[in-house]
C-alpha positions in Angstrom: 20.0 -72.8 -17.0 22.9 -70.4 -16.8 25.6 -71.1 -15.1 26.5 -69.3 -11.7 30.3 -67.3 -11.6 31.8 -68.1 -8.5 35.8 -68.8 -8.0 34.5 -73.0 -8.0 32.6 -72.7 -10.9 34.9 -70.4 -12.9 37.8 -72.8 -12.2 36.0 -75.9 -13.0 35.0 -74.7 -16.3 38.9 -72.9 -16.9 40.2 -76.7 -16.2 42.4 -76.5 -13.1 41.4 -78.1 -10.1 39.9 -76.6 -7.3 42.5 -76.4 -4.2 43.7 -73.2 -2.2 46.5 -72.4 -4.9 44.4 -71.8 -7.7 41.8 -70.5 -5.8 43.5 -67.6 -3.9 44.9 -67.0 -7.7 41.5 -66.3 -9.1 40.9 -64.5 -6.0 43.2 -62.6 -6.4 42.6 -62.0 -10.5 39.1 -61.2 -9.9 39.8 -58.5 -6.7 42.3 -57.0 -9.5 39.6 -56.9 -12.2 37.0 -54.1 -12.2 33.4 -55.2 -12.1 34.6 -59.6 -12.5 31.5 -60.9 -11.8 29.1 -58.2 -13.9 30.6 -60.4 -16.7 32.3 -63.6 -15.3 29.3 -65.5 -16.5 30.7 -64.7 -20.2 33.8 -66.2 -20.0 32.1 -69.6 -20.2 30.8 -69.3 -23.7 33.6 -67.4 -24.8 35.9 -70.1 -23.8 33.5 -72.5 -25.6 33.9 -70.1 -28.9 37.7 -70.1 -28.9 37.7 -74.2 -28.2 38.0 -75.1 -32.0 40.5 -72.7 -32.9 43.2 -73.7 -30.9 42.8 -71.1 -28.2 41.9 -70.7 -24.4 41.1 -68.6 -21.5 43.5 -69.2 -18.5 44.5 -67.3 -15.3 48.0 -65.8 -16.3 51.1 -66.1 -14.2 52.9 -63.3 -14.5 50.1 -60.6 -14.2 46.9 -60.5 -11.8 44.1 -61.3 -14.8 42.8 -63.7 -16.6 44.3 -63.7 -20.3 42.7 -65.0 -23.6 45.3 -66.6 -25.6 45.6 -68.6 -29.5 47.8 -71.2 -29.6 47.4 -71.5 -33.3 50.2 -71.0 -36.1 47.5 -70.5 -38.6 46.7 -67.4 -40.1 42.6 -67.7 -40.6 42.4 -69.2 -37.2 44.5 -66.2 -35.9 42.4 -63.4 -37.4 39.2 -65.4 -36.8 40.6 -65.7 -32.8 41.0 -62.1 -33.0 37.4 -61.4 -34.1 36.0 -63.4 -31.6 37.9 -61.5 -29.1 37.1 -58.4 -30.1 33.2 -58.8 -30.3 33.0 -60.7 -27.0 34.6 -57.8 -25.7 32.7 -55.3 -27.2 29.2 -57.3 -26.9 29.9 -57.4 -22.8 31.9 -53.7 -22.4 35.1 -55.5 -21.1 38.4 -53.7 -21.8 40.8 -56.1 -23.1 44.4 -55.3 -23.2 47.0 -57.1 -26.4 50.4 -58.7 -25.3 52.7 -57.0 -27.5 53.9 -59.8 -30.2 51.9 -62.1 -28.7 48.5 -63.6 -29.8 47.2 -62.8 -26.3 44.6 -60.4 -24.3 44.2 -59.7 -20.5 40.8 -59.1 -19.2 41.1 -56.1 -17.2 37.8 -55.5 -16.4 34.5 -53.8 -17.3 34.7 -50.4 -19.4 34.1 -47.7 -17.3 
């Protein structure tokens, strides 16, 4: 059984807790992000791949998508983070976009 991508849902399984703050947030991130929910139902295993290498998925703050980002300092993690970005992105035709100097992507939505 899969599991249905809706603002509750995606929130629960991103960790932060369901109340109007975070919910107009990811409202507002997946308004923002062509075609969301054509692959929303992805982020849930990709935030399960990146789980033992130190990094997450999370809403960002300081732009309107969600943002894949490695907390790790090292090196085989980073490049294997970066790998697992790069085929999760390519396996569901998301555009991805890199944080210069920073071991972080935004999700900005489906490849055209």
């Amino acid at each position: 059984m899969s599991i249905k991508a809706n603002i509750d849902n995606l929130l629960t399984q991103l960790d932060y807790p369901l109340n109007d703050s975070t919910k107009k947030q990811l409202s507002d991130i997946s308004n923002n992000t062509k075609g969301f929910y054509d692959f929303a139902n992805h982020i849930f295993s990709l935030k399960d791949d990146l789980k033992r290498i130190d990094a997450t998925v999370a809403m960002s703050n300081s732009n309107p998508y969600l943002k894949i980002k490695s907390n790790s300092k090292i090196d085989l993690e980073l490049k294997e983070f970066e790998e697992i970005v790069h085929h999760w992105s390519s396996k569901y035709k998301v555009d991805v976009k890199k944080v210069e100097n920073k071991n972080t992507y935004y999700i900005t939505g489906k490849n055209s």
